[in-house]
PDB file with SEQRES, HELIX, SHEET and CRYST1 records, atoms N, CA, C and O in Angstrom:
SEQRES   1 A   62  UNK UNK UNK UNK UNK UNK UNK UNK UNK UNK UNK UNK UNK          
SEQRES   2 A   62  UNK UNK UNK UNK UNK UNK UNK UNK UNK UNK UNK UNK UNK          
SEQRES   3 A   62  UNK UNK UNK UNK UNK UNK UNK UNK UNK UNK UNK UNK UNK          
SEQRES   4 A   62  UNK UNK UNK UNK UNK UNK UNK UNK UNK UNK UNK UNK UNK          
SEQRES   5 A   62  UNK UNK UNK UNK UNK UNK UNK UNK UNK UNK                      
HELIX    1 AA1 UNK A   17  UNK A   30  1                                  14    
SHEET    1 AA1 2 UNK A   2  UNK A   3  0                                        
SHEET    2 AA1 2 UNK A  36  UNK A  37  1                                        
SHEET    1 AA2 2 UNK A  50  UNK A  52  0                                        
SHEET    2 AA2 2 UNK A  57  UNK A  59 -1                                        
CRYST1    1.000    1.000    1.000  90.00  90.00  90.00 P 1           1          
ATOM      1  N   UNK A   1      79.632  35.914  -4.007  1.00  0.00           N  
ATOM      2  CA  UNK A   1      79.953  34.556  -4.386  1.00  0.00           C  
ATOM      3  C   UNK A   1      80.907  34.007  -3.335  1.00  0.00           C  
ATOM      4  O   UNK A   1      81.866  34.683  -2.961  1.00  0.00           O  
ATOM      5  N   UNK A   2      80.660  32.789  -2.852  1.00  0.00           N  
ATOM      6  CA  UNK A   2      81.512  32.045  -1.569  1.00  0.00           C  
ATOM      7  C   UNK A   2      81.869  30.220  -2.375  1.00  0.00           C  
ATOM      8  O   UNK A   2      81.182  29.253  -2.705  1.00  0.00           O  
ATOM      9  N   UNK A   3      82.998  30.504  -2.381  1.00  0.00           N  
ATOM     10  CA  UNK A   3      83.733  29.486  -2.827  1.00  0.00           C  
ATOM     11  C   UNK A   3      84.178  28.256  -1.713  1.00  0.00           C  
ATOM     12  O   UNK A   3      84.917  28.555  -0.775  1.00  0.00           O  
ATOM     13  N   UNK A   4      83.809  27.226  -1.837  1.00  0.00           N  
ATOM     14  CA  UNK A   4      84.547  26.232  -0.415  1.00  0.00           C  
ATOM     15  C   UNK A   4      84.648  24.887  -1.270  1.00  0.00           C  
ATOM     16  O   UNK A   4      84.267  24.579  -2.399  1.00  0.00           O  
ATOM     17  N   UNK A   5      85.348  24.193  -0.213  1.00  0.00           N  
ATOM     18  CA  UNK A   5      85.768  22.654  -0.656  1.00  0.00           C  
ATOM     19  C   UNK A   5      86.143  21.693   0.492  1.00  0.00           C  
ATOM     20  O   UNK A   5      85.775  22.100   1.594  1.00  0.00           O  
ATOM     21  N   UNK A   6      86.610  20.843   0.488  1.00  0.00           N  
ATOM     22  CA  UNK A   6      87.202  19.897   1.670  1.00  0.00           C  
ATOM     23  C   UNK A   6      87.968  19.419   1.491  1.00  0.00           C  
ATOM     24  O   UNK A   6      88.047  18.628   0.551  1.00  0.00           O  
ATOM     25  N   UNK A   7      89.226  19.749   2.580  1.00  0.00           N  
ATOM     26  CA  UNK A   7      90.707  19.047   2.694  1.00  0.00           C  
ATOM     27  C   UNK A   7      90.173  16.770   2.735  1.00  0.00           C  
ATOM     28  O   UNK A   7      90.975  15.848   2.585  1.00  0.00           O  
ATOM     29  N   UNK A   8      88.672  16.660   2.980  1.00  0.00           N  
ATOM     30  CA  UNK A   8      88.284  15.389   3.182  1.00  0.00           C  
ATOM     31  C   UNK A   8      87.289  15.483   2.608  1.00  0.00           C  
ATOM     32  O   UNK A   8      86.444  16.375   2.695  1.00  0.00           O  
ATOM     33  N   UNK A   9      87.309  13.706   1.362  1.00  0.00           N  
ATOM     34  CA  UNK A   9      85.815  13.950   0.695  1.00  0.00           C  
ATOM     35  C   UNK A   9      84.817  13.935   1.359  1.00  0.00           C  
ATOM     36  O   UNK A   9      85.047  13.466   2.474  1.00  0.00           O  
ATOM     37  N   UNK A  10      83.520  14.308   1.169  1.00  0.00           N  
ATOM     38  CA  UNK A  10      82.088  14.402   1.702  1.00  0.00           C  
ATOM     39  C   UNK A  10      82.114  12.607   2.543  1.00  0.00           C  
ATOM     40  O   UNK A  10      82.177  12.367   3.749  1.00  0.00           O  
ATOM     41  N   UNK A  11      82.043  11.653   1.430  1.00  0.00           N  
ATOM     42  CA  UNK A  11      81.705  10.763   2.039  1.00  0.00           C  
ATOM     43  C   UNK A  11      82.685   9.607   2.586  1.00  0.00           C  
ATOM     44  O   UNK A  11      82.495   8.391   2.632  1.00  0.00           O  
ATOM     45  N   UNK A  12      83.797  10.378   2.986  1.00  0.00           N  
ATOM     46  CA  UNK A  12      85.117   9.888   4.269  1.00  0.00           C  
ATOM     47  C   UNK A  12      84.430  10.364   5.074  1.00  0.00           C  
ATOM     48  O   UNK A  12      83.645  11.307   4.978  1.00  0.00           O  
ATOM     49  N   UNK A  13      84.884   9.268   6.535  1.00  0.00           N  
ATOM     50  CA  UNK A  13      84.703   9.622   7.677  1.00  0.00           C  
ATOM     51  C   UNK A  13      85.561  10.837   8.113  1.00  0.00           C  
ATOM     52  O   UNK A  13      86.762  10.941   7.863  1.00  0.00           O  
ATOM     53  N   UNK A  14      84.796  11.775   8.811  1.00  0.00           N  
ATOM     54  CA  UNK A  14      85.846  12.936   9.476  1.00  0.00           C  
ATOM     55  C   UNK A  14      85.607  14.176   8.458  1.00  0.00           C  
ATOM     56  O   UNK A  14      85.974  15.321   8.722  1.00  0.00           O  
ATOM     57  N   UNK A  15      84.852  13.751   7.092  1.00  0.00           N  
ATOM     58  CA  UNK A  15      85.281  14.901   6.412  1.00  0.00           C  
ATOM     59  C   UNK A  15      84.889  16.333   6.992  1.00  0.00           C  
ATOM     60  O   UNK A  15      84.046  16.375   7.888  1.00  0.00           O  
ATOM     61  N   UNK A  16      85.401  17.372   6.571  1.00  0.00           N  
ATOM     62  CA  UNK A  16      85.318  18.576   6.731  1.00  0.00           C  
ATOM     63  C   UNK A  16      84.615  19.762   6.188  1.00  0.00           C  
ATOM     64  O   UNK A  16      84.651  20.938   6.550  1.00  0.00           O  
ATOM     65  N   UNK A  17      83.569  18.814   4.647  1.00  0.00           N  
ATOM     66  CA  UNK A  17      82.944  19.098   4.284  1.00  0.00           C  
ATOM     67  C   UNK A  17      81.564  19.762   4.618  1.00  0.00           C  
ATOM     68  O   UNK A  17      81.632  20.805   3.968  1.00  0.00           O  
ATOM     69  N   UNK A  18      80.730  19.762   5.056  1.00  0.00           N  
ATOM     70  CA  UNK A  18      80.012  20.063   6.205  1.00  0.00           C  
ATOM     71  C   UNK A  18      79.708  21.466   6.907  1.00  0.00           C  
ATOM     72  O   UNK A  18      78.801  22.296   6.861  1.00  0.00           O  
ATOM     73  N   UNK A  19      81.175  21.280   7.721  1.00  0.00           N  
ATOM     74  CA  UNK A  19      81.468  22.473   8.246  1.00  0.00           C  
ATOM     75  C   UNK A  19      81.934  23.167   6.991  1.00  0.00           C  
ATOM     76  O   UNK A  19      81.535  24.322   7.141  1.00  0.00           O  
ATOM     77  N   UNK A  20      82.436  23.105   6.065  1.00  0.00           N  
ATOM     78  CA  UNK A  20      82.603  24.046   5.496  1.00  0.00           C  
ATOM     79  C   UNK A  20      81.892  24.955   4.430  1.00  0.00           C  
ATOM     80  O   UNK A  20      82.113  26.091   4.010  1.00  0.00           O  
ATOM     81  N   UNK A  21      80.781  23.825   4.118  1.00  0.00           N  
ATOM     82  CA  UNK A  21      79.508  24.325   3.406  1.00  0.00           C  
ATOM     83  C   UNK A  21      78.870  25.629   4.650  1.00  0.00           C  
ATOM     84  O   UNK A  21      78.500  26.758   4.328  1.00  0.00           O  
ATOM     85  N   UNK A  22      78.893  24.997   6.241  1.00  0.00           N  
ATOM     86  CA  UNK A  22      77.914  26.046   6.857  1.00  0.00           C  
ATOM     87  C   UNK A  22      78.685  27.384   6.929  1.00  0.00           C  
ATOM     88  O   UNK A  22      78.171  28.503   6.919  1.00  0.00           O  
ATOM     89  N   UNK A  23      79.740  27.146   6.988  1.00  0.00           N  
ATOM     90  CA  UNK A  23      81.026  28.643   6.733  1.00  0.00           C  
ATOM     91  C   UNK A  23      80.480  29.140   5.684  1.00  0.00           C  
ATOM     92  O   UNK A  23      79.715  30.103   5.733  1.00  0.00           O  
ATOM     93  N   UNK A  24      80.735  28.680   4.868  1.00  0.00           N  
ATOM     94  CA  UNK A  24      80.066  29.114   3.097  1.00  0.00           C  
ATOM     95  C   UNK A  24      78.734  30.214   3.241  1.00  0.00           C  
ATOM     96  O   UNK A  24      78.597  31.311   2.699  1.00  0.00           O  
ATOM     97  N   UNK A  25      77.829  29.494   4.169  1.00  0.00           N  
ATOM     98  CA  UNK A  25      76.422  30.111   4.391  1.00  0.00           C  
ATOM     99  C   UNK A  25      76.210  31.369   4.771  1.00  0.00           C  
ATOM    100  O   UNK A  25      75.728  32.387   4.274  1.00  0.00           O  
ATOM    101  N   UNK A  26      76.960  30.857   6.339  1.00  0.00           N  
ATOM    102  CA  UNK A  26      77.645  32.218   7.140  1.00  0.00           C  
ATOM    103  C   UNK A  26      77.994  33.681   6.310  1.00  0.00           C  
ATOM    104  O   UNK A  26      77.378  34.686   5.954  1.00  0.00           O  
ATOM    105  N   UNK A  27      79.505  33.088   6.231  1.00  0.00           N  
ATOM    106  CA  UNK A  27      80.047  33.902   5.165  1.00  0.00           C  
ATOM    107  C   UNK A  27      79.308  35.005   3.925  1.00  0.00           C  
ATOM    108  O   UNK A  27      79.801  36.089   3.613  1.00  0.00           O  
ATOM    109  N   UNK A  28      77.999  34.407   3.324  1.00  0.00           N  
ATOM    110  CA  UNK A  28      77.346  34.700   2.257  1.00  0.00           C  
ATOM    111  C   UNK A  28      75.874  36.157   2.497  1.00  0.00           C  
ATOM    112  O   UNK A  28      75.454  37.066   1.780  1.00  0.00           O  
ATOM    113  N   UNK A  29      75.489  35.563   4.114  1.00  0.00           N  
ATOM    114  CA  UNK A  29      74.763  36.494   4.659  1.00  0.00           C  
ATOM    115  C   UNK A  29      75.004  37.470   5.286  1.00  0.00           C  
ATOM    116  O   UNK A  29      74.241  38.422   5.452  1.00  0.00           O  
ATOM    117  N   UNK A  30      76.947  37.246   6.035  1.00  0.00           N  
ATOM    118  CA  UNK A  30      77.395  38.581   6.161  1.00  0.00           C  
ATOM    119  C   UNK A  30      78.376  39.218   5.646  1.00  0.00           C  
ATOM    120  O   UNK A  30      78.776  40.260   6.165  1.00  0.00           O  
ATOM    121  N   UNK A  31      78.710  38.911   4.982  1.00  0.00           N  
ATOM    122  CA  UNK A  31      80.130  39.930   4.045  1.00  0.00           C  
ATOM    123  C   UNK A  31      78.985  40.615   3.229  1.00  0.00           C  
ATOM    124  O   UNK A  31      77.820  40.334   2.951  1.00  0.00           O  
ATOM    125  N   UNK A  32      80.144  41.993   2.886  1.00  0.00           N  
ATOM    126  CA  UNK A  32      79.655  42.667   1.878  1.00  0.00           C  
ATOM    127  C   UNK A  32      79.830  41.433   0.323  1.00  0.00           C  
ATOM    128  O   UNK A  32      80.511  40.410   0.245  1.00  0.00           O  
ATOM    129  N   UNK A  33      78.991  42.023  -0.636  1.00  0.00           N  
ATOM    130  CA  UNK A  33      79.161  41.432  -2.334  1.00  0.00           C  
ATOM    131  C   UNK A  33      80.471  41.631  -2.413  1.00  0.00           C  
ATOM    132  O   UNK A  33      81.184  42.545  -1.998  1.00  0.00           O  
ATOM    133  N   UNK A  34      80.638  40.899  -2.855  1.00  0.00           N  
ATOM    134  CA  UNK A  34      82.577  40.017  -3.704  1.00  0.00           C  
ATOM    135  C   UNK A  34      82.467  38.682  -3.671  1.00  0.00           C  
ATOM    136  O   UNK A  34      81.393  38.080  -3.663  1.00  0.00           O  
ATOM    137  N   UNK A  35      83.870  38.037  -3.644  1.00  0.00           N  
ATOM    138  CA  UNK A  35      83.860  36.617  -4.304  1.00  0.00           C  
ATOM    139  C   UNK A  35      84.728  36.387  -3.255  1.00  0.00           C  
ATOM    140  O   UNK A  35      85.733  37.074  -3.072  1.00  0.00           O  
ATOM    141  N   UNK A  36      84.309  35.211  -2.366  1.00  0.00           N  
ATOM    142  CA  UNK A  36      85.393  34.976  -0.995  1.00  0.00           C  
ATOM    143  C   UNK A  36      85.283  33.250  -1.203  1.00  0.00           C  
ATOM    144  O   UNK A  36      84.395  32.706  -1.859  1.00  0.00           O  
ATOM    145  N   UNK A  37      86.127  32.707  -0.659  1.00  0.00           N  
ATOM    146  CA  UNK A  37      86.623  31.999  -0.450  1.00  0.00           C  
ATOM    147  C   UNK A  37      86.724  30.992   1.106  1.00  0.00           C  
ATOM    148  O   UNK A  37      87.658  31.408   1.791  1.00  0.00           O  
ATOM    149  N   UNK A  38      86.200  30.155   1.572  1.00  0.00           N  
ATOM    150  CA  UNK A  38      86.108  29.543   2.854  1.00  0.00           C  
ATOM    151  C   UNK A  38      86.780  28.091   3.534  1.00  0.00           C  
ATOM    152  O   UNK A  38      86.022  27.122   3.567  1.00  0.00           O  
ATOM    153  N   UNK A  39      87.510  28.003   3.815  1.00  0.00           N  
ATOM    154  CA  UNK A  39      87.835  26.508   3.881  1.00  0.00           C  
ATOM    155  C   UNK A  39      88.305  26.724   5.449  1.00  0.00           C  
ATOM    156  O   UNK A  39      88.821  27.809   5.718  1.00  0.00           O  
ATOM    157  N   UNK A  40      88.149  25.738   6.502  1.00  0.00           N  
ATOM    158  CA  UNK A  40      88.351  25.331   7.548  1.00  0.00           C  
ATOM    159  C   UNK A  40      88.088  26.540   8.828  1.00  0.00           C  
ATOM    160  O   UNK A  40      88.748  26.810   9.831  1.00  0.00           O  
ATOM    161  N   UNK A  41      86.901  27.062   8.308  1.00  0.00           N  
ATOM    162  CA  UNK A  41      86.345  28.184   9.501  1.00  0.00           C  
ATOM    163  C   UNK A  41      87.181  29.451   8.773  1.00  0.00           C  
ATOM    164  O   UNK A  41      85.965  29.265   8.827  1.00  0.00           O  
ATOM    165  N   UNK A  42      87.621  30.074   8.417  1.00  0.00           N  
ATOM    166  CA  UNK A  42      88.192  31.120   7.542  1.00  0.00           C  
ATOM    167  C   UNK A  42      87.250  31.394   6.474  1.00  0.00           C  
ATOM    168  O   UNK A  42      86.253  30.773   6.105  1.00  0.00           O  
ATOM    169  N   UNK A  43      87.816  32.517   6.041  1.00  0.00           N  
ATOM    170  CA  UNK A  43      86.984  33.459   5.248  1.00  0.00           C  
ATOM    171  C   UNK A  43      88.503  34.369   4.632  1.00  0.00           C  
ATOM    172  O   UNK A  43      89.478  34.765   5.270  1.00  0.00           O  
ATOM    173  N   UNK A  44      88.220  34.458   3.321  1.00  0.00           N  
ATOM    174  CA  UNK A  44      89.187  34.686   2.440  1.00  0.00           C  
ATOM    175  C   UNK A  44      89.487  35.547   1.010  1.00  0.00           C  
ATOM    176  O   UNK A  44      89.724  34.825   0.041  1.00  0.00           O  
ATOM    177  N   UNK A  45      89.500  36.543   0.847  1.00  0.00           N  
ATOM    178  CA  UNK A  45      89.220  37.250  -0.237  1.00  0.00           C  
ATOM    179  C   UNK A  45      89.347  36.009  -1.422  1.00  0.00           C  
ATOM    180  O   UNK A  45      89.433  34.848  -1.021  1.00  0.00           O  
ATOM    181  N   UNK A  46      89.355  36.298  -2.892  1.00  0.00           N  
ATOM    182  CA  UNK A  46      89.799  35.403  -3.651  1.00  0.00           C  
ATOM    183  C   UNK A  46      91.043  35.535  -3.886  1.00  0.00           C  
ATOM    184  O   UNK A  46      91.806  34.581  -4.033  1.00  0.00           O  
ATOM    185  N   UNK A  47      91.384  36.783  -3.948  1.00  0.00           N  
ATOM    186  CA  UNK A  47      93.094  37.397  -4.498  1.00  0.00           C  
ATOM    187  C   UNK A  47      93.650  37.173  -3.327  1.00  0.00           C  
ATOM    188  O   UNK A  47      94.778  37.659  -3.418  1.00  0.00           O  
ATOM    189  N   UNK A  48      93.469  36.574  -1.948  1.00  0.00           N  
ATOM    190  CA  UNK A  48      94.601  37.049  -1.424  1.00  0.00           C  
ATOM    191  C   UNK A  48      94.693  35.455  -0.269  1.00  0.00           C  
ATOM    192  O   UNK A  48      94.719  35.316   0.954  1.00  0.00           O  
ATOM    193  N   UNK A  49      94.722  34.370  -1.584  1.00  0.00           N  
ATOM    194  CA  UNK A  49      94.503  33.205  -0.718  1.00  0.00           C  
ATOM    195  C   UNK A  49      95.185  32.004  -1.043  1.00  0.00           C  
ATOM    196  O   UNK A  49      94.764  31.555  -2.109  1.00  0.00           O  
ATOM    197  N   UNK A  50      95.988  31.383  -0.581  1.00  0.00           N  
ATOM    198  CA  UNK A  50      97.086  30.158  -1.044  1.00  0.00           C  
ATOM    199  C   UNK A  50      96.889  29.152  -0.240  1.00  0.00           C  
ATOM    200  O   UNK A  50      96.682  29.258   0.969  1.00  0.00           O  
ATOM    201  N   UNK A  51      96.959  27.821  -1.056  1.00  0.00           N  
ATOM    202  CA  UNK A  51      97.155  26.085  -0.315  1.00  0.00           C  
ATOM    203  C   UNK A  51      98.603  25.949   0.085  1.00  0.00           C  
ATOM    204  O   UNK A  51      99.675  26.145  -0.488  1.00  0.00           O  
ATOM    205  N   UNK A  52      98.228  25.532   1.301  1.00  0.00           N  
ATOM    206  CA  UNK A  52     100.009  25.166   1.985  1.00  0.00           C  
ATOM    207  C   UNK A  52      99.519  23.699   1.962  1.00  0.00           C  
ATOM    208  O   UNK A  52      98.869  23.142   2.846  1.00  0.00           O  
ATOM    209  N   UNK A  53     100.037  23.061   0.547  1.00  0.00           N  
ATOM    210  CA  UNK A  53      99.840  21.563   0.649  1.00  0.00           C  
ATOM    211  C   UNK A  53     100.363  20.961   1.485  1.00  0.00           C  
ATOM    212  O   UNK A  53      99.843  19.878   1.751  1.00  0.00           O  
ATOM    213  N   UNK A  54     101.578  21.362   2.253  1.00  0.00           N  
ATOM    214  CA  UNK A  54     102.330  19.893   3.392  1.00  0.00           C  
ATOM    215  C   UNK A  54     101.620  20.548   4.444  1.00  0.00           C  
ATOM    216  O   UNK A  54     101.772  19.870   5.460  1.00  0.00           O  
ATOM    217  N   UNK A  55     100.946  21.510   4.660  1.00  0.00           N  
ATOM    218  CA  UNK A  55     100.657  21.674   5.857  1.00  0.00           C  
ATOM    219  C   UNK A  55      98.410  21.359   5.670  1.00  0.00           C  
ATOM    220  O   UNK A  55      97.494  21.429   6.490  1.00  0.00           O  
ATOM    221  N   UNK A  56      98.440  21.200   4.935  1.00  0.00           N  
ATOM    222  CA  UNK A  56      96.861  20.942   4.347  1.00  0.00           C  
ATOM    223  C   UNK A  56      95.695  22.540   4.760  1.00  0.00           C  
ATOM    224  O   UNK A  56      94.517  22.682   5.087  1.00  0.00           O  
ATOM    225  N   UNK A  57      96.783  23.398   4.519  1.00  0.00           N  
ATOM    226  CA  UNK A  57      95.719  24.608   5.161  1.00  0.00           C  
ATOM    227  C   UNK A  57      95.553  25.431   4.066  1.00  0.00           C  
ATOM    228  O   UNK A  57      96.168  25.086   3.057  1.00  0.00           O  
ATOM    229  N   UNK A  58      94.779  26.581   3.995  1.00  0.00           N  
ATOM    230  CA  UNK A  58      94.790  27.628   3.394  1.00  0.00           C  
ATOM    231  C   UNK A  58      95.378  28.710   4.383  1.00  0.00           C  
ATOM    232  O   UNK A  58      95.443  28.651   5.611  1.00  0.00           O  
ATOM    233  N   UNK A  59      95.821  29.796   3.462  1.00  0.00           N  
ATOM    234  CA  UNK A  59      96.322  30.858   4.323  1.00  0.00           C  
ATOM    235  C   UNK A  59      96.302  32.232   3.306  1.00  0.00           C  
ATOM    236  O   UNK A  59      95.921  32.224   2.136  1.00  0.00           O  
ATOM    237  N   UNK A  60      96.752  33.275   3.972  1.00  0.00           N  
ATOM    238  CA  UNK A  60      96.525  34.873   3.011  1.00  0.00           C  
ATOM    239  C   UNK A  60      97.902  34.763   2.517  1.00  0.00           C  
ATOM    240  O   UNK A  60      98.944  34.492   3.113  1.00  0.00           O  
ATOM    241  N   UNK A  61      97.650  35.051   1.225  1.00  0.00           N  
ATOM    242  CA  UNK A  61      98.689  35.434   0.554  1.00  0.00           C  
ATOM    243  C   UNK A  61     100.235  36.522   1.500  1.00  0.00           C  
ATOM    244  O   UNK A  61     101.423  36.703   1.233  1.00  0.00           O  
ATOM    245  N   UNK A  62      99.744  36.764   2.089  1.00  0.00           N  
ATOM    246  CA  UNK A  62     100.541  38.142   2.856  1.00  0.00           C  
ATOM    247  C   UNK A  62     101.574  37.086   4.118  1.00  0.00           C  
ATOM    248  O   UNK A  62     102.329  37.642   4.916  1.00  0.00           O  
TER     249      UNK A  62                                                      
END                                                                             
C-alpha cells in the first residue's frame, strides 16, 4: 500500500500532485509489501514519517 498527497492542489498551477502520484507508482512496483508513504520524490515507511508544516516537507521520524 503507497500512500501520497500534495503540498499543492491538483488543480493549482505548480501543483505537485502529479509527480507525486508517479512516485506512488514507482514506489509500488519496487518495494517489498508494506504500507509506505510518498510525498515530494521520497519514499517513507508509515511509522517513521512526520510533516514539518513551516518548512512544507515530510521527513523520518529519526
Amino acid at each position: 500500500i503507497v500512500l501520497t498527497g500534495a503540498m499543492i492542489p491538483y488543480t493549482l498551477r505548480n501543483s505537485d500532485a502529479v509527480f507525486n502520484l508517479g512516485c506512488s507508482l514507482m514506489a509500488v512496483q519496487l518495494l517489498p509489501a508494506g504500507v509506505y508513504i510518498t510525498m515530494n520524490g521520497k519514499v517513507f515507511a508509515w511509522d517513521n514519517v512526520k510533516k514539518e508544516r513551516e518548512r512544507g516537507v515530510f521527513t523520518t521520524k529519526d
